[in-house]
C-alpha positions as CSV (number, residue, x, y, z in Angstrom):
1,X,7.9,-0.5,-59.9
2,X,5.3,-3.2,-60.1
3,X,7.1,-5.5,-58.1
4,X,6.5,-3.2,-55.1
5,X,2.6,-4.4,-54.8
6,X,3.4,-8.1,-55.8
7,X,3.1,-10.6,-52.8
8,X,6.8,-11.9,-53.8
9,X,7.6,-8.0,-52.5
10,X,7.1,-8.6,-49.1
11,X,10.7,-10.1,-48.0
12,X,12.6,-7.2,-49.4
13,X,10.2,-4.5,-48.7
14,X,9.5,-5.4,-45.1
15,X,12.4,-8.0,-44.1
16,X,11.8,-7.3,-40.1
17,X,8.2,-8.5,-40.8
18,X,9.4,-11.9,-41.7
19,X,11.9,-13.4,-39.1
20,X,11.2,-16.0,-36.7
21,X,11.2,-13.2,-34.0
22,X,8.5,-11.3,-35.9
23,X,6.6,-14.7,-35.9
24,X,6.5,-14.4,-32.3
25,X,5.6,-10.6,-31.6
26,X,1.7,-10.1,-30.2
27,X,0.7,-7.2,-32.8
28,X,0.1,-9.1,-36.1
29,X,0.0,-6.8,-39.0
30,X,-1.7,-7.9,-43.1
31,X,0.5,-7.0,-45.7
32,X,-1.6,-6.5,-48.8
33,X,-0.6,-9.3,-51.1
34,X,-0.4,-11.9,-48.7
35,X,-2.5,-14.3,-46.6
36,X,-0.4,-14.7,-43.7
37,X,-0.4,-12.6,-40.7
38,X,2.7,-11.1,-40.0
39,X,4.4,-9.9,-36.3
40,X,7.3,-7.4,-36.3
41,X,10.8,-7.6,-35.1
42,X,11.6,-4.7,-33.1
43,X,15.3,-5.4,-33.4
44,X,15.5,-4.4,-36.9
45,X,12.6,-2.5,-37.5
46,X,14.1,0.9,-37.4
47,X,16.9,-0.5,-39.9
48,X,14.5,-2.0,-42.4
49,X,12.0,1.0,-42.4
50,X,15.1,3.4,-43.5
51,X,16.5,1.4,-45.6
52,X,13.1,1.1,-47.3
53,X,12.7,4.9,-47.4
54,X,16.1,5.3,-49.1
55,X,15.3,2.9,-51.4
56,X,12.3,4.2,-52.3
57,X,13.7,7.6,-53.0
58,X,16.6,6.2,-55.2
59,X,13.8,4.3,-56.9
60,X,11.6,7.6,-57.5
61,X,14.6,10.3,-57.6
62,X,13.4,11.0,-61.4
63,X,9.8,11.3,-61.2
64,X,8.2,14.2,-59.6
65,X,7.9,15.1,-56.2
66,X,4.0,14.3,-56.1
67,X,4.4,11.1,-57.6
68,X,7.2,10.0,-55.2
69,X,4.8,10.7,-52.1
70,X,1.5,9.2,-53.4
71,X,4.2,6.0,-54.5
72,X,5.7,6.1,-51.1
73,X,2.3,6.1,-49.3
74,X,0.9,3.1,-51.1
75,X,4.1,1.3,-50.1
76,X,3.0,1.9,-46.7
77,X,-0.3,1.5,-47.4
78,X,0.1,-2.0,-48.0
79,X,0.8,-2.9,-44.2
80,X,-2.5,-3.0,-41.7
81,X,-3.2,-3.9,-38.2
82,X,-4.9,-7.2,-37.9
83,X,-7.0,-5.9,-34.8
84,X,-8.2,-2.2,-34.5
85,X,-7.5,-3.1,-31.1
86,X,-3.9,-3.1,-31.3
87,X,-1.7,-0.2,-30.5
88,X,-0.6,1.7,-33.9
89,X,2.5,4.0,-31.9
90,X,5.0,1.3,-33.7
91,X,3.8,1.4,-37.1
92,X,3.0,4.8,-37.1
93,X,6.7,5.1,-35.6
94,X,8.2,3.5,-38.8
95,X,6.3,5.4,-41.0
96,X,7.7,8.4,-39.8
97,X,10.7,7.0,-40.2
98,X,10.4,5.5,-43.4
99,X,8.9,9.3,-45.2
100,X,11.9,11.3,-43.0
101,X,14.5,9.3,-45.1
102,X,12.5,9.9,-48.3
103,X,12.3,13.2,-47.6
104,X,15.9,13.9,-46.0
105,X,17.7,16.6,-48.6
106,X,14.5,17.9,-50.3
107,X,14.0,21.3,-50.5
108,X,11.3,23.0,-48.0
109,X,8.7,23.4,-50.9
110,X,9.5,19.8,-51.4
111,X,8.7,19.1,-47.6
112,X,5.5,21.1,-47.2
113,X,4.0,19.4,-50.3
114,X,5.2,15.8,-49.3
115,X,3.7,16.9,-45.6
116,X,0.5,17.9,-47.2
117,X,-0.2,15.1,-49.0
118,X,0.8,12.6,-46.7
119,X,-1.5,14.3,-44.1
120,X,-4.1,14.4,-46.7
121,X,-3.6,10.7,-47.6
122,X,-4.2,10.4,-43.8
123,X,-7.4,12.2,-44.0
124,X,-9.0,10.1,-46.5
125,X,-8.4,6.6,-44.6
126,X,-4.8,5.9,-46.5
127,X,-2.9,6.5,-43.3
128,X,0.2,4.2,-43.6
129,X,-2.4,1.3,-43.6
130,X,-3.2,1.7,-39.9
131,X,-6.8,0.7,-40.4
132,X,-7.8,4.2,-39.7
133,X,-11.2,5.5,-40.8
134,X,-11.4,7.8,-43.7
135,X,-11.2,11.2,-42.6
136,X,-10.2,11.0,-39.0
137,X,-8.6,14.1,-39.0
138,X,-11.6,16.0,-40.4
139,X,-13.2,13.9,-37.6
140,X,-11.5,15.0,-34.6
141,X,-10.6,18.5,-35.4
142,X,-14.3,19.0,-37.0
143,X,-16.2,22.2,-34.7
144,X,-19.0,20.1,-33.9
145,X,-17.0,16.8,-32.4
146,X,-17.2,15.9,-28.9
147,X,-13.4,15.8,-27.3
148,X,-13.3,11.9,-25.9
149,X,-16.2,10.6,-27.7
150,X,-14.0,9.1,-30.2
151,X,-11.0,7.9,-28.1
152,X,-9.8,4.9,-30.7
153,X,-9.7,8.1,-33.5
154,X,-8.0,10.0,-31.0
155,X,-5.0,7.7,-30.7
156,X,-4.9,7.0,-34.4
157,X,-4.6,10.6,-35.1
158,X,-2.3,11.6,-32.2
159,X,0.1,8.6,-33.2
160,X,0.3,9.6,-36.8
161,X,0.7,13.3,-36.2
162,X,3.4,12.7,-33.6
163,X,5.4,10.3,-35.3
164,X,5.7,11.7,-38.8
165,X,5.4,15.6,-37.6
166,X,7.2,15.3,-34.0
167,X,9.2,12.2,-33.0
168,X,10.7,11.4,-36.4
169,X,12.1,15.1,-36.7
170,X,13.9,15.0,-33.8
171,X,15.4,11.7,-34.3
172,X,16.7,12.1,-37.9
């Protein structure tokens, strides 16, 4: 499972990352491994982040379920926004996708463990990659924070918590 963190990784794991239309896109995203900025091609986004979660599960199916989260969440952890400017709905979008097919058939103690860890990995700055700063959920939900003084953690939390707890559910 080494090859998953190697830079030669990059055109299986994240094949919509790498076409001439992802070239193009706006929103660059790092991939850790590599040097080169990469865009995203919408077209086959959604494809390429469930494929990669059903891989990932087929990959992990014999180790335990704590083990195939924390794996799962460095895969993702590997891609980052370039600017902290940039919107992070999309990626945050295809993460959700990407953990709803490795978690698709699990049992509900299976799903509230992956669920807390992932929102845990969240928590301490691990988020998917999003460049999101450690802890911004104990940020934003903390009794002595200021609602709005923080909008930029405000998104990043709101797009991670919708897409992986909200959106994604709905849409399978």
């Amino acid at each position: 499972m080494s090859f998953l963190h190697t830079s030669s990784s990059i055109p299986v794991l994240f094949p919509s990352m790498t076409t001439a239309v992802a070239d193009q896109a706006v929103v660059k995203y790092f991939i850790s491994g590599s040097e080169k900025q990469h865009g995203l091609d919408m077209t086959r986004a959604r494809t390429n982040f469930r494929q990669l979660g059903v891989t990932v599960k087929k990959m992990t199916c014999l180790l335990p379920t704590r083990e195939r989260v924390m794996l799962s969440t460095q895969v993702m952890s590997r891609l980052c926004l370039c600017s902290s400017l940039s919107p992070t709905s999309q990626l945050m979008s295809l993460c959700g996708v990407f953990l709803h097919q490795l978690v698709d058939g699990w049992t509900d103690e299976e799903c509230v463990l992956a669920a807390g860890l992932v929102f845990s990995t969240f928590n301490s700055g691990g988020a998917g990659g999003a460049g999101v700063a450690g802890g911004a959920v104990s940020a934003v939900v903390a009794p002595s924070y200021q609602l709005g003084s923080k909008p930029e953690l405000e998104m990043h939390v709101k797009n991670f918590l919708a897409s992986v707890f909200y959106k994604e559910v709905a849409s399978g």
